[in-house]
C-alpha positions as CSV (number, residue, x, y, z in Angstrom):
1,X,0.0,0.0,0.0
2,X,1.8,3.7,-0.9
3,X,1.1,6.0,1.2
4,X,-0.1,9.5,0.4
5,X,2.2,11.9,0.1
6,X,1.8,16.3,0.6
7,X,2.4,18.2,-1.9
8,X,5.9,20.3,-1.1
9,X,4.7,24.2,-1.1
10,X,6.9,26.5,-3.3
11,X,8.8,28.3,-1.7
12,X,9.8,33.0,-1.9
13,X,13.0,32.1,-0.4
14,X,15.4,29.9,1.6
15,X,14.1,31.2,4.3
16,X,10.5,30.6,4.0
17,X,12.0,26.9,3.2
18,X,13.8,26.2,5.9
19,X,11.1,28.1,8.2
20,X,8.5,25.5,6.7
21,X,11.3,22.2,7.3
22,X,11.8,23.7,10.5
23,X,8.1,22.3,11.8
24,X,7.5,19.8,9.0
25,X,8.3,15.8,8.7
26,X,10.1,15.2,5.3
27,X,8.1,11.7,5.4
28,X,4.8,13.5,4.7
29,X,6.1,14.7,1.5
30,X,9.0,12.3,0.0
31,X,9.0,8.8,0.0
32,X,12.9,8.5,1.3
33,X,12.6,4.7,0.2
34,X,12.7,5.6,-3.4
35,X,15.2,8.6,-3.3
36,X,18.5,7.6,-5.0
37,X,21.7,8.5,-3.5
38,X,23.3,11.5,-5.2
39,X,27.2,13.1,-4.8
40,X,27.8,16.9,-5.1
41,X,31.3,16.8,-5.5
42,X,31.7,21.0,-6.4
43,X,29.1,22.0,-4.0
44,X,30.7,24.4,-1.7
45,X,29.0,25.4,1.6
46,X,27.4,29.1,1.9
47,X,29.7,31.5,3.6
48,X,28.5,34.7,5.0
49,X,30.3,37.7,4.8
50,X,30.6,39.4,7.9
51,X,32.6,42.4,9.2
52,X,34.5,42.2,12.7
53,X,36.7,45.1,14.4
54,X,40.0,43.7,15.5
55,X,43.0,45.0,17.4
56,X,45.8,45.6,15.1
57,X,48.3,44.0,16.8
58,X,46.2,40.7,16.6
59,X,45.3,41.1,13.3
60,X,49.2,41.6,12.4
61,X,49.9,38.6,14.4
62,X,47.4,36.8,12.3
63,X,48.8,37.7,9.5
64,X,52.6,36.9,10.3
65,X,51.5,33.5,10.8
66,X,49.7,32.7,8.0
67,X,52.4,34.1,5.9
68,X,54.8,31.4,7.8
69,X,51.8,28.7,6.8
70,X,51.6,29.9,3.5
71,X,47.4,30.3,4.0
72,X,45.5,33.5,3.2
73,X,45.0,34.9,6.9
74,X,41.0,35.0,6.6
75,X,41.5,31.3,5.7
76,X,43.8,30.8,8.8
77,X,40.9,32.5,10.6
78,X,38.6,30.5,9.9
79,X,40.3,27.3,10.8
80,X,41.3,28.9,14.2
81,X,37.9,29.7,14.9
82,X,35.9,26.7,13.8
83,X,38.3,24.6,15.7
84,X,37.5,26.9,18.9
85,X,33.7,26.3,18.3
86,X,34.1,22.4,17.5
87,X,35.8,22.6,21.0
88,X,33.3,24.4,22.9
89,X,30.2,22.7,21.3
90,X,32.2,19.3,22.4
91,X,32.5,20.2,26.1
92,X,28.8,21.3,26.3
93,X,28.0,17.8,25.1
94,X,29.4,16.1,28.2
């Protein structure tokens, strides 16, 4: 017996989508038992841009040591920080 599936809405935004997601059950809509697996090898993750205020000195220290790692220093930042918040979330999940 197949079960009768919701029509998905269409959606303004990614926000109105992920609102709706947010307080829906995917089961009501897809039948996950017929969806085929797919790879998105060149699909990059969305990245914000944001602007942050930093003391000079810092930022100069930042940048002297991405030089020595031969990164970009808003690359090195961004692997500093993410491993700061991996290491927070981690301690909260004790």
């Amino acid at each position: 017996m197949t079960k009768e599936l919701k029509k998905i809405p269409k959606f303004k935004n990614e926000d109105e989508e992920r609102e709706f997601w947010s307080k829906h059950d995917s089961t009501e809509f897809i039948d996950w038992d017929e969806a085929e697996h797919m790879d998105f090898p060149d699909l990059k993750p969305s990245a914000k841009s944001i602007s942050i205020r930093l003391p000079e000195s810092l930022l100069n220290d930042l940048k002297m040591l991405a030089n020595k790692k031969d990164v970009p220093y808003q690359s090195l930042m961004k692997m500093y920080l993410a491993a700061k918040v991996r290491e927070e979330i981690a301690q909260y999940k004790k």
